[in-house]
N, C-alpha and C positions, 0 to 999 in steps of 0.2 A: 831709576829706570834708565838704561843706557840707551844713549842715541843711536842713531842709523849708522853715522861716521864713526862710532868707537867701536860698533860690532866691525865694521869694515876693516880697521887696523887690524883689531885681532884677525880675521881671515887671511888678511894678506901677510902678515907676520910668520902664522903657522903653515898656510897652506902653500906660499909663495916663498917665504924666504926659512923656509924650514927652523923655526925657532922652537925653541923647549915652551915649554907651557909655564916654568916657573918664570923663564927672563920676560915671559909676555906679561905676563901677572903684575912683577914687578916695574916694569918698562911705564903699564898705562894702568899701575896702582888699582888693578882688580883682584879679585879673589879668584886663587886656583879652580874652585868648584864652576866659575861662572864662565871661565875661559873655558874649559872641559864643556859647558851643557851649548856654551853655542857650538862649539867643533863638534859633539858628538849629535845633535839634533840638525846640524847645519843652516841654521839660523841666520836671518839678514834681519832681521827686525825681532825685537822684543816688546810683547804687549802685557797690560795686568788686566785683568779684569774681576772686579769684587763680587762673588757669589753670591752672597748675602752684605743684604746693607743696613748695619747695624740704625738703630733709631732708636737709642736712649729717653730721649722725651718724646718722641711722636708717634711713640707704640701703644700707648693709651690711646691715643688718639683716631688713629687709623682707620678703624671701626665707624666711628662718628663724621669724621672723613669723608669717607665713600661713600657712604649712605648720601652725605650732601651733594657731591660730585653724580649720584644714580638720578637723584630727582631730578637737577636742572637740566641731564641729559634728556628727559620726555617734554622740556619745554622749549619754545623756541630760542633759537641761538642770545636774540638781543636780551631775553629773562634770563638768560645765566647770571647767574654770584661771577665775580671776577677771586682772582684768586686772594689778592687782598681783601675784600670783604668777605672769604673764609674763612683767612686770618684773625679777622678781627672776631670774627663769630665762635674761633675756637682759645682766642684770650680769653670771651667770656665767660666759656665751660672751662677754665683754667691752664689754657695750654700756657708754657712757660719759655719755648724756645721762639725761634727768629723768624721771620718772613721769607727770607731764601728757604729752609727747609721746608714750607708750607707748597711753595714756588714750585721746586723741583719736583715735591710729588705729586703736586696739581697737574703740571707738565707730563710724566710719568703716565699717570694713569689716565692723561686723555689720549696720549700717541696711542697707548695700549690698544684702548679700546677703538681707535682710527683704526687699529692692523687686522683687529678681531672685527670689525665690521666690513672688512676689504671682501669680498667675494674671489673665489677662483673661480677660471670660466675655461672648458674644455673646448678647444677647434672643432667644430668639425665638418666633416668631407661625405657631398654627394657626390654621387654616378650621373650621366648624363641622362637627363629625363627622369630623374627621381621624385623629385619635387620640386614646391613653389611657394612662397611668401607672401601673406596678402597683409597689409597694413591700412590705416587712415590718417589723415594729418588733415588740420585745420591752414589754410595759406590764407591771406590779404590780397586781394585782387582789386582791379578798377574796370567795370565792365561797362559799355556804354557811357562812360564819364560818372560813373556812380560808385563809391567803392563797397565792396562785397567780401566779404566771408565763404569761400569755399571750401568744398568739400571733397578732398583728393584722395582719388585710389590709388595704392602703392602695390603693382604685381611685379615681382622679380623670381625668377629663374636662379635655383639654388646653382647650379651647375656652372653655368657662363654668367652668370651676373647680368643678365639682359634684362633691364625693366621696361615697364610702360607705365606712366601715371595719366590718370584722366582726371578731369576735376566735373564736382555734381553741385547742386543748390541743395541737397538731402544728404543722409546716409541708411537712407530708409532701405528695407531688403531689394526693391526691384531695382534700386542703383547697385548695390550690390551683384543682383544678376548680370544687367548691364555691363558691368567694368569687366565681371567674368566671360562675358561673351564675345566682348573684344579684344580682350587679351589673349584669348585661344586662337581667335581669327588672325591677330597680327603676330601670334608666337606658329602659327603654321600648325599647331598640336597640341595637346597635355600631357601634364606630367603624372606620375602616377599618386602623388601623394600633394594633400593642399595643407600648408601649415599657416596656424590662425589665432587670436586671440577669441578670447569668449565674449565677443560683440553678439547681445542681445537679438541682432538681426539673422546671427544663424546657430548658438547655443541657446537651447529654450532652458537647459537647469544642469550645474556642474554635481558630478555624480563626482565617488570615488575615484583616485587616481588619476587616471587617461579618459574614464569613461563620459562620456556626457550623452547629453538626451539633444540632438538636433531638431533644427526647425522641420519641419515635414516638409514646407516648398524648397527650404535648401538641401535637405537629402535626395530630393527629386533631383535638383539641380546638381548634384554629385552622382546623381545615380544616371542621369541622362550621358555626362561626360566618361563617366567608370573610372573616379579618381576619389580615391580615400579621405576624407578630411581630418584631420589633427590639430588639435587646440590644445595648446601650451598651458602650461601651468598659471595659474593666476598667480601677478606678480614674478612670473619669471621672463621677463622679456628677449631676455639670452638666448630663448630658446626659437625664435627667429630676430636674431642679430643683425642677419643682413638688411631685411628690410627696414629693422626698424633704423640702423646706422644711415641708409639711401633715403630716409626721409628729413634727415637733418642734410643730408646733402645736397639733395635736391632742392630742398630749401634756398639753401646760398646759392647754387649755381641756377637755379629758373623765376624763384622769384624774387630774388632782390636783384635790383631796385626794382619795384612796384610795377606789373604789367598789365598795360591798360589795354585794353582789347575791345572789339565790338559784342563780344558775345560768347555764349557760352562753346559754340561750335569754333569760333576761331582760336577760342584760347586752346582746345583740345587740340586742335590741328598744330598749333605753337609748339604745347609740349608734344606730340609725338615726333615732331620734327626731330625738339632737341634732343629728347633719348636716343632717336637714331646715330644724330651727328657725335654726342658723347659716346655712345657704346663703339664709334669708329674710329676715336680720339682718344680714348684711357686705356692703359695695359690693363688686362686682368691681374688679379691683387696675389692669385698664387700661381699663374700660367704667365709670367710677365715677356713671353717670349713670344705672346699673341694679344690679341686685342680683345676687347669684349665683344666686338661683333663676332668678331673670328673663331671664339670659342662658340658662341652661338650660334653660327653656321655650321660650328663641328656638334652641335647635339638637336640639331633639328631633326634628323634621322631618327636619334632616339625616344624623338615625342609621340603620344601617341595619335594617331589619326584623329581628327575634331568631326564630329558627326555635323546634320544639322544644327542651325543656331535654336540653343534653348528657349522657349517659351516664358521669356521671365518676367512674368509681373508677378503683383501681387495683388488676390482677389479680398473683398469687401460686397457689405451687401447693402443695397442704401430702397430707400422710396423716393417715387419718384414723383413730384409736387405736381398742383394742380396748373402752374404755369410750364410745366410739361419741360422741368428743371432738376436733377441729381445732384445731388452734394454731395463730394470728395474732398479733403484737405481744406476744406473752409474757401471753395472755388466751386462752382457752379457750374453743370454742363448742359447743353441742351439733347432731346430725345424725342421721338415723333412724336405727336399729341396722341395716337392710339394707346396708349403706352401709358397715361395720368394714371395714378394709384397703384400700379403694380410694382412687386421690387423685382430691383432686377441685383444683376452680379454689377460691379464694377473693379475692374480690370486695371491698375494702374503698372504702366510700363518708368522709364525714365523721359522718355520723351511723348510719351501719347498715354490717353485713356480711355478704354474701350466699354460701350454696355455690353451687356451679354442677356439676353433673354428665352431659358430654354433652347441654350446653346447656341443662339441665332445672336448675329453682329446687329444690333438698334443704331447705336452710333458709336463713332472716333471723332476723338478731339485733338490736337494738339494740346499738352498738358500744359495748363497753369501754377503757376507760383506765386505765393506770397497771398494774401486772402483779399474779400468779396470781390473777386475776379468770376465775370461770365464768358460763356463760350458759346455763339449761339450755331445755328443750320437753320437759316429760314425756312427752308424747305420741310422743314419739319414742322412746322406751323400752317400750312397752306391750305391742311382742310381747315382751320380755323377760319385764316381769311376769305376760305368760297363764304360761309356763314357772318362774320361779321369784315366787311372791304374798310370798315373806316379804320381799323387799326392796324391801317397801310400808313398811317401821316403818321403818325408815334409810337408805332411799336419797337421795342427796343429791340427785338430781333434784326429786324427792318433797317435797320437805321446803318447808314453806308453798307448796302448790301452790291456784291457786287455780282452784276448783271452784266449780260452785251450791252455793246454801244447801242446796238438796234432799238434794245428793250429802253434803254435809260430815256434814249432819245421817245420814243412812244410815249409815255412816263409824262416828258416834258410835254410836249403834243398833245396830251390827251388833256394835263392842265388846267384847260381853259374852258371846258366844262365842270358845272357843278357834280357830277357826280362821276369823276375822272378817277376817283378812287374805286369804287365798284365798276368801271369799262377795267380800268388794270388788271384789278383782281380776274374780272375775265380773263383776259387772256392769259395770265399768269397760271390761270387753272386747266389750261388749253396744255400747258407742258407734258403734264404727266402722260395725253393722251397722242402727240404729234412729236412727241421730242423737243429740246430744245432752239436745238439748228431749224426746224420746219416754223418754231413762231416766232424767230429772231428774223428767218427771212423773208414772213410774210409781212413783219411788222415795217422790214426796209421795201418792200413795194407797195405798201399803204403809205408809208412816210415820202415813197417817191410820186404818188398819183395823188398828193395833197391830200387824202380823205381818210384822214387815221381815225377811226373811230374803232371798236371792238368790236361791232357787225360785219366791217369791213373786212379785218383780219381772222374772223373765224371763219367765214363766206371766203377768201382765200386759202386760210386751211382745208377746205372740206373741197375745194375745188385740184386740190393736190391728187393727182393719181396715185393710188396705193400700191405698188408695186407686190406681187403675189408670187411666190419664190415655188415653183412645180417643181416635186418629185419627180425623175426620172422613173419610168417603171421597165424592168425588163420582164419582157415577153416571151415567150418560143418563138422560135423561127417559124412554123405555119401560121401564127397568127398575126405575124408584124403585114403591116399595107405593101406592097410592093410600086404603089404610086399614090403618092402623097396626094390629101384633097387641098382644091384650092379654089379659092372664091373668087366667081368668075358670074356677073350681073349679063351677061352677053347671053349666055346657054340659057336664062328665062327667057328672056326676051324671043328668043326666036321659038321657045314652047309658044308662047302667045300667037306667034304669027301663022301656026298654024292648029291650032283650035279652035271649033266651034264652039260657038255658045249658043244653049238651047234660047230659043224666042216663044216668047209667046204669040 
């Protein structure tokens, strides 16, 4: 095979110093056909390459071969035969040649099949406000000095590449809604198409092709916003690349090293900060002549208007126990006593949990996490306590219940009698009928006249003028007074002074 430098002389021989083809032949001891095929192909380099590669002894074998090299490809990488121990496995079926040829085509047909297993992946390009990418990723957090496992939403904007990630203690559907309702809130808009994987929480059953069966509360939730949903091919993750690429990203740039926060509202505040300051800070990947914010302010226009915020929880039906208690998520809620044995809806948001009975609000709670957690509303207990006052010292309802100063103080004050639990209860059951503020401030002018008793402060209750709010009424003009009456003790008086009174 000729070198790089011997094609060269011939070039510059023929084409530079105009030489015959035979004195070059002769000169640098080639063959006339070979001087001819670089000048007429104009050749700087000469390659071979064997189309077939003969195997004398390892053609019998080849067969047996592959078959070995098929199977340890379904097992894991550390169960593989090395090539040598192929070797030796096909000395014992008779192979007769060398261990470099066993090498080379062990080598051979595993690149092979590395090129045959490479995927092509085609670009491609939205329009402004086309669509959007919703992903999940598990991160490592430290919340309150405790570390945690969170549960991060990944929305990004196919367009400008604007994301927002929020992190959840769930991936349950109403975090789902949640993530979606503030991503439309902080993206100003929606887009028209939502692309998705087949997370359980909004594909109920993968149909043919494209087709799937949605969840009925996240069709709502697509149908309240008027944006298409789209779910990818199972196992084609290409088919939203950006977000899933922005979630290994995001990764290195937000949570490493390890963020320790107080809580789940600060860490959310955290990252939204930093998507901001990043989307102000990175060029866009095919617009590098703008920023990501910048193309995100060029496709805010294109969003489409966000309605009201969607209704998103998700409903459940539970009973409700004889300590006048709902169970939700292995968390306990409280509900008014009128309400023991009947089911109701429960309502779970991302951050609250609602009863619903007969369409009617029973109670909200601040939602719990993690299990036998209770949630109590003493007040929801109160006609219990008009009926039995002693389960004021222990009830767990009860227990750091916060009150006015007024009431706390009463509370202590009242103490010092034995039955200071049932005077409580009294006046505690005085609320619903005076208000709060009228028994907290009756309680502070019994607590200031030294005589705190509960006779005291209902006997001040009852002594509060009711104040009675009159309808205005219009009249005709013939029948309005043209001089107001007024109470005047004088105009009797002087009837008296001059009537008689019959005598007997």
């Amino acid at each position: 095979m000729l070198t790089v430098e011997t094609i060269k002389k011939v070039r510059l021989m023929a084409l530079r110093d105009q030489k015959p083809i035979k004195v070059i032949a002769r000169d640098l001891r080639l063959s006339k056909n070979t001087v001819r095929k670089i000048l007429r192909n104009d050749l700087t380099e000469m390659t071979y390459e064997r189309k077939n590669q003969p195997r004398p002894v390892m053609g019998a074998f080849v067969k047996s071969l592959e078959q070995r090299l098929t199977e340890d490809q379904r097992l894991p990488r550390k169960q593989r035969r090395t090539a040598k121990k192929l070797f030796e496995e096909l000395r014992a079926d008779g192979f007769a040649g060398s261990y470099d040829t066993v090498q080379r085509f062990v080598q051979a047909w595993r690149c092979e099949q590395q090129i045959l297993a490479t995927q092509a992946y085609v670009p491609l390009v939205f329009e402004p406000g086309e669509a959007f990418q919703f992903d999940w990723s598990h991160e490592q957090v430290e919340l309150g000095g405790v570390p945690v496992t969170v549960k991060v939403a990944h929305i990004r904007l196919c367009y400008s590449r604007m994301s927002l990630i929020i992190a959840y203690p769930r991936e349950t559907q109403e975090m789902v809604f949640d993530a979606h309702i503030q991503a439309f809130e902080f993206f100003g808009g929606v887009c028209r198409r939502g692309i998705y994987d087949n997370m359980k929480t909004a594909v109920k059953k993968i149909l043919l092709g494209k087709d799937r069966d949605f969840n009925k509360r996240f069709e709502q939730l697509c149908s309240h916003y008027l944006y298409d949903p789209v779910a990818c091919t199972p196992a084609a993750g290409w088919e939203k690349g950006q977000v899933e690429r922005h979630v290994g990203v995001s990764r290195m740039n937000y949570f490493v090293p390890r963020l320790r926060l107080k809580d789940f509202a600060a860490l959310n505040e955290h990252l939204r900060s930093q998507c901001i300051a990043s989307a102000k800070a990175n060029r866009h990947p095919t617009m590098p002549e703008k920023t990501v914010w910048e193309a995100f302010e060029e496709e805010r226009p294109s969003l489409m208007q966000a309605p009201r915020p969607f209704d998103g929880y998700a409903a459940s039906p539970a009973q409700v126990s004889s300590t006048s208690l709902v169970t939700y998520d292995r968390n306990r809620y409280s509900v008014p006593v009128s309400n023991v044995g009947r089911s109701v809806q429960v309502r779970a948001y991302a951050d609250r949990v609602s009863m619903i009975l007969d369409g009617r609000l029973l109670a909200e709670h601040a939602r719990q996490f993690g299990r036998g957690k209770m949630a109590f509303d003493p007040w929801h207990y109160l006609p219990v306590l008009e009926r039995k006052p002693g389960a004021i010292r222990n009830g767990a309802p009860f227990k750091n219940w916060e009150l006015p100063e007024a009431l706390l103080k009463a509370r202590m004050s009242l103490e010092r009698f034995s039955d200071w639990d049932r005077q409580f209860v009294g006046i505690l059951c005085a609320i619903p009928t005076y208000g709060l503020c009228a028994v907290a401030s009756a309680c502070e002018s019994a607590l200031a006249m030294k005589t705190m008793t509960k006779d005291v402060v209902l006997n001040l209750l009852s002594r509060t003028p009711q104040e009675e709010t009159e309808l205005p009424v219009d009249l005709p003009g013939r029948l309005r007074l043209r001089n107001e009456p007024t109470a005047d003790c004088g105009r009797y008086d002087a009837l008296l002074g001059v009537v008689s009174h019959a005598t007997q």
